[in-house]
C-alpha positions in Angstrom: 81.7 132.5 135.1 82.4 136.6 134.7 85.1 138.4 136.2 82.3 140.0 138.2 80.8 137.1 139.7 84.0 135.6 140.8 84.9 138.7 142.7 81.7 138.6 144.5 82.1 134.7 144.9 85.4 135.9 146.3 84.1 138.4 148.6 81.4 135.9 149.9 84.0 133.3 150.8 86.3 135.5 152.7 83.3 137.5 154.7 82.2 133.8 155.9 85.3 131.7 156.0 87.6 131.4 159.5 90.9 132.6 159.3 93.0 129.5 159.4 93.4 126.1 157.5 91.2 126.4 154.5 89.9 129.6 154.7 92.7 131.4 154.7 94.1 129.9 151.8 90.6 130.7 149.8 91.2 134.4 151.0 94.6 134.3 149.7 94.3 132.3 145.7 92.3 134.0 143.3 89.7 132.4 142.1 89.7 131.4 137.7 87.1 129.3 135.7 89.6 129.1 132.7 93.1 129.1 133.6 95.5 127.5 135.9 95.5 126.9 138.6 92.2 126.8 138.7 92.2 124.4 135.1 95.0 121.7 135.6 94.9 119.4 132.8 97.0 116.5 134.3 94.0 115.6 137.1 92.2 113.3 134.3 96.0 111.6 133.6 96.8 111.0 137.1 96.0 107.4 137.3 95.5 104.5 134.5 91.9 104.1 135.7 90.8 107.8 134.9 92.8 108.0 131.0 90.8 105.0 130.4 87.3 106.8 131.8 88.0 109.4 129.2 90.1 108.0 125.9 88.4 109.6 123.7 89.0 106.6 120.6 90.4 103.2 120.4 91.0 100.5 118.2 89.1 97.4 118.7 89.1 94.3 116.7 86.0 95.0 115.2 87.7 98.1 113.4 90.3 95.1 111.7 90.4 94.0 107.8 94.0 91.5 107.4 95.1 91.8 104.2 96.1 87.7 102.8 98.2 86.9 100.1 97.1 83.4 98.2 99.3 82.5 95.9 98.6 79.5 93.1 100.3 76.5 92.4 102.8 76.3 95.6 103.1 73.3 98.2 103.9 75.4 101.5 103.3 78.4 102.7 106.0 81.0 101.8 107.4 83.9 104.3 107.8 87.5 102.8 111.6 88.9 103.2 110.4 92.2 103.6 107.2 92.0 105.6 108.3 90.0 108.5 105.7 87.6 109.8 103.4 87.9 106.6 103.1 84.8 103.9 102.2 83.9 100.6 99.9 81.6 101.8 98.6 78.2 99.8 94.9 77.7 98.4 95.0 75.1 101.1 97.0 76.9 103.9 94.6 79.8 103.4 91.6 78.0 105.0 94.0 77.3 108.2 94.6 81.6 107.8 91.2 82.7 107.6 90.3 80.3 110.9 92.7 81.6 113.1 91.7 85.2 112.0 88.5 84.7 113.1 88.9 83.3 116.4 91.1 86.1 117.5 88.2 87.9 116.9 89.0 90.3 113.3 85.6 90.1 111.1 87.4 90.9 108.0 89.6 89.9 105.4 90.9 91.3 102.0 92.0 89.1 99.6 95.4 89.3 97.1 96.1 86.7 94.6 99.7 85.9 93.4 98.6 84.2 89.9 100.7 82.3 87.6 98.5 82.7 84.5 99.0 85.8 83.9 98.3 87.6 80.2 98.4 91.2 78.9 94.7 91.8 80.4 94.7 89.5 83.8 92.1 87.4 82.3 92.3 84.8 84.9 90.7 86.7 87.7 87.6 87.2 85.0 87.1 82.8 84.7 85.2 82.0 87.4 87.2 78.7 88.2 90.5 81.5 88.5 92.6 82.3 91.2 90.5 85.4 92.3 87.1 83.2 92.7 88.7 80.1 94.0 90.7 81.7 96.9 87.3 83.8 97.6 85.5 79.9 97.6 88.0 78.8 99.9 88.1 81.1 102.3 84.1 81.3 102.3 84.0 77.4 103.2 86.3 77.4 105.7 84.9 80.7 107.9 81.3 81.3 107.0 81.5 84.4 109.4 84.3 85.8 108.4 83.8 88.6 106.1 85.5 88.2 102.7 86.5 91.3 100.9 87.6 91.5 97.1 90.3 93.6 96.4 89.4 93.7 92.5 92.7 94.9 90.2 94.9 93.6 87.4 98.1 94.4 88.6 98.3 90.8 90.4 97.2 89.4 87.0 99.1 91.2 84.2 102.0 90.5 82.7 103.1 94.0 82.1 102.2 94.8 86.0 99.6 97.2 85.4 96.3 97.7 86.7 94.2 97.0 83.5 95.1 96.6 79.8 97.7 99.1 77.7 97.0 101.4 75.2 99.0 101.7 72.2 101.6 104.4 74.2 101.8 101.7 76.7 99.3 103.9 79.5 96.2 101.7 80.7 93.5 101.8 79.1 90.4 103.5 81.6 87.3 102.7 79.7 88.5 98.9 78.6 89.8 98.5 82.8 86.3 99.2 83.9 84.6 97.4 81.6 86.8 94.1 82.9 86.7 95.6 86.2 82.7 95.3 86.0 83.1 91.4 85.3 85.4 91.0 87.8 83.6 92.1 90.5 80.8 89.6 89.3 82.8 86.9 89.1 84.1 87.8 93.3 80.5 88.3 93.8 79.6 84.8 92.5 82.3 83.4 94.4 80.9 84.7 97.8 82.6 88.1 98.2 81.0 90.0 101.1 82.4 93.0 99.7 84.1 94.5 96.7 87.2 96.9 96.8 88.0 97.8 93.7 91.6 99.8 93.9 92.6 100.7 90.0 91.7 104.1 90.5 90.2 104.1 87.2 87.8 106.7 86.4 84.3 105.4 86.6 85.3 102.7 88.1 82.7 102.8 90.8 79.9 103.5 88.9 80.7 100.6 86.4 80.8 98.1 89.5 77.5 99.1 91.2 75.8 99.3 87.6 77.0 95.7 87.0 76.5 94.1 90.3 73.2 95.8 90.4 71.4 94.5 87.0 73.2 90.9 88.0 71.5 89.9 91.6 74.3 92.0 93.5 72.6 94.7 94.6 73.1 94.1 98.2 76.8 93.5 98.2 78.8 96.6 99.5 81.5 98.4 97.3 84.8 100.0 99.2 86.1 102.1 97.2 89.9 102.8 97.4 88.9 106.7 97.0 92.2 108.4 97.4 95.2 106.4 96.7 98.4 107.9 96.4 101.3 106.6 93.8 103.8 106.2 97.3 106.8 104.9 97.6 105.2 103.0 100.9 103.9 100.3 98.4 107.5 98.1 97.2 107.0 95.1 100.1 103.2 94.4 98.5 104.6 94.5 95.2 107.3 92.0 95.9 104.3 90.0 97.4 102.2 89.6 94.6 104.3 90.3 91.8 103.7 92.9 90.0 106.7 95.1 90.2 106.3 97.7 86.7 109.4 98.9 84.3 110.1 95.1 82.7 108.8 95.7 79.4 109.6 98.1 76.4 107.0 100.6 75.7 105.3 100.2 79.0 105.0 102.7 81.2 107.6 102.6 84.8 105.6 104.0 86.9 101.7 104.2 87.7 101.2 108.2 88.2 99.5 108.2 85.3 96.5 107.2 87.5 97.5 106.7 91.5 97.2 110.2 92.8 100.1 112.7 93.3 101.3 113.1 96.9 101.3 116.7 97.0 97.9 117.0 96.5 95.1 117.3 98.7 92.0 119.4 97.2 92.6 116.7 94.1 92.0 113.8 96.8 88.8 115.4 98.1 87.1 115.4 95.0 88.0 112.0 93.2 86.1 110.2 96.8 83.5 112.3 96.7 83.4 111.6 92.8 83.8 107.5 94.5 80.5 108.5 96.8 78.3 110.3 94.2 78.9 106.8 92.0 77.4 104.7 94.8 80.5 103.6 96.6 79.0 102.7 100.4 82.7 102.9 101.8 85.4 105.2 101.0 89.5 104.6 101.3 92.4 106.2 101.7 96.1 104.8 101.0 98.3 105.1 102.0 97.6 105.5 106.0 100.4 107.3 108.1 101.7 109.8 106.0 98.3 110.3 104.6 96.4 111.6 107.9 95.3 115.0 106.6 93.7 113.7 103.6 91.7 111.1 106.1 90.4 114.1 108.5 89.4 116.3 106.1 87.6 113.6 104.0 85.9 112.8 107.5 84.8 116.4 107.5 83.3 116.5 103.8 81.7 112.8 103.5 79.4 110.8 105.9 80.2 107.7 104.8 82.3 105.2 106.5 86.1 105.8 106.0 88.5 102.9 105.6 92.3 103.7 105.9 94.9 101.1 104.6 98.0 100.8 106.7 100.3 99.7 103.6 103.2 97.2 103.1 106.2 99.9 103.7 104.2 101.5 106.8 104.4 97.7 108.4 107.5 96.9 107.6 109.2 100.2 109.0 107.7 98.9 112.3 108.6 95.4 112.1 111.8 96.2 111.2 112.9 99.0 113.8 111.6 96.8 116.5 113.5 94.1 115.2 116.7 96.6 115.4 115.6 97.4 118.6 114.9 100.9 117.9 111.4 101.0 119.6 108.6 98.4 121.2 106.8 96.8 118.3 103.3 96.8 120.1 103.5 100.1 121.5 104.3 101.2 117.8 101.7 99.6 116.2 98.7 100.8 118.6 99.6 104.3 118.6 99.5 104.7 114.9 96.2 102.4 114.4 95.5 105.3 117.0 96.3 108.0 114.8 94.4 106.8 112.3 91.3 106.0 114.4 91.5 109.9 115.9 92.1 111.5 112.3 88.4 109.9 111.8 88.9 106.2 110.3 85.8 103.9 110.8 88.0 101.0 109.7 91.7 100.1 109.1 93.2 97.4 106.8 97.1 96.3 108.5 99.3 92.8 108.2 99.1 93.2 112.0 95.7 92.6 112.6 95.7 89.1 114.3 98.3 90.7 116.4 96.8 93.6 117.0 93.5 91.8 118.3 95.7 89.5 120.4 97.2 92.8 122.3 93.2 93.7 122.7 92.4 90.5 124.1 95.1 90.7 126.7 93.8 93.6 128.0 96.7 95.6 127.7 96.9 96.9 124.1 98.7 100.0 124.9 101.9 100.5 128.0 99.9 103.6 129.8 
């Protein structure tokens, strides 16, 4: 409304309203369309009935994928020191895992395996009766509905740690990774992966999976691409989990910055997912999650594809352990940053807290407001 047009609504009001209760007040305020006290923001927080009328995101358990440890050649189900309420979980425990996560209602799982065969070029997860096709098997059998995502990578089993086989100057080797990568993914396909996530951040990567699964009978299984993953600090609890902690061996490189992306930079991230999306990834990542938000909104501007964000090791564990200090509410944590991640345009988040998280949806009462 103009300026001009409220001063003749204004005029009009006070040439036909009485002088006392109402009116008088009307002839008194001046009239705004944009500005308080006309505009008063709190009136749609005044009660919980009205925030919930106009929440503008939330975080259901449909947006859930629970990462799961499986590690080989172990009798009982081990905790992790520094991801409290996480395990290493049996081949056999697994299928008791996978059950309970989908009757709280989470669709999705990603799988990590903690092998004990491992070699300089993690040949086990290429054998189809290995770790990385058994634990998909398993988990498969015991919840048909439940979809089962690979998370396909060496570093779980390497010796050296890394995320493919070494070069000579101990750096890993990009076009021999995605050639393995390729047969890796097959042999998760063949297993009964629902997905593939391949998270090397190889070069190529990408196009060498979809190629492969393609001219192999796979053309309809799904690739999630971990697009923009950063080498962060936020990763040492998964790496105590699956073993693959880097900086043991001579003439092998400490550190994997070589190929994990460099924290400070943003333009860099852009174009290695879009370089994931024009290779035929259906599903793009980014990891870490909280410390990673501008990289996830303005990849949500540039790309219509779905966006995953992974809510890593370190990220759960700094809430676990701070409500166990009593610094803050664990479930009032957790929500508002699965928030954060839905608002800064995530279609899907991977978190260790996901059967918790549906648990708090269930109730009813995910969020104290």
């Amino acid at each position: 409304m103009s300026d001009n047009n409220i001063k003749n609504l204004k005029t009009s009001i006070e040439e036909t309203m009485p002088e006392t209760g109402h009116g008088s007040l009307l002839k008194t305020r001046s009239l705004s369309s944009d500005a308080f006290p006309h505009v008063r923001m709190r009136r749609l927080r005044r009660t919980s009935a009205i925030r919930d009328l106009v929440r503008e995101n939330t975080v259901t358990a449909n947006d859930l994928i629970v990462p799961l440890f499986v590690e080989e050649n172990i009798d009982e189900r081990l905790p992790l020191s520094t991801m409290p309420g996480v395990f290493r979980e049996t081949e056999k425990s697994l299928e008791v895992a996978v059950k309970d996560i989908a009757a709280s209602g989470v669709k999705s799982v990603m799988l990590f395996g903690v092998s004990h065969n491992k070699d300089h070029n993690g040949s086990d997860s290429m054998d189809p009766n290995g770790l990385l096709a058994r634990m998909i098997d398993r988990a498969k059998q015991a919840a048909p509905e439940l979809m089962v995502i690979a998370d396909v990578c060496f570093c779980e089993y390497t010796d050296h740690g890394h995320c493919g086989p070494l070069c000579a100057d101990g750096d890993v080797d990009n076009d021999r990774t995605i050639e393995n990568i390729a047969m890796q993914s097959v042999i998760a396909a063949e297993a009964g992966a629902d997905m593939i996530a391949p998270s090397g951040m190889m070069d190529g990567q990408v196009s060498a999976i979809r190629h492969t699964l393609d001219v192999t009978g796979f053309s309809h299984i799904p690739v999630m691409a971990y697009a923009a993953k950063f080498a962060s600090v936020f990763y040492g609890p998964f790496r105590d989990a699956v073993d693959c902690k880097i900086g043991k061996n001579a003439n092998v490189r400490s550190d994997r910055k070589s190929y994990q992306m460099d924290p400070a930079n943003v333009r860099e991230a852009l174009r290695d997912a879009l370089l994931d999306e024009r290779e035929g990834a259906d599903i793009l990542m980014v990891k870490p999650g909280i410390a990673y938000l501008d990289i996830l909104a303005k990849l949500r501007q540039q790309s219509e594809l779905p966006l995953a964000v992974y809510q890593v090791s370190g990220e759960y564990a700094m809430l676990r352990f701070a409500a166990q200090a009593g610094a803050l509410n664990y479930q009032d944590a957790m929500m508002e940053s699965l928030l954060a991640f839905k608002r800064a345009g995530a279609d899907m988040i991977l978190t260790y807290a996901g059967a918790d998280v549906a648990r708090f949806v269930n109730e009813g009462k995910p969020f104290n407001i």
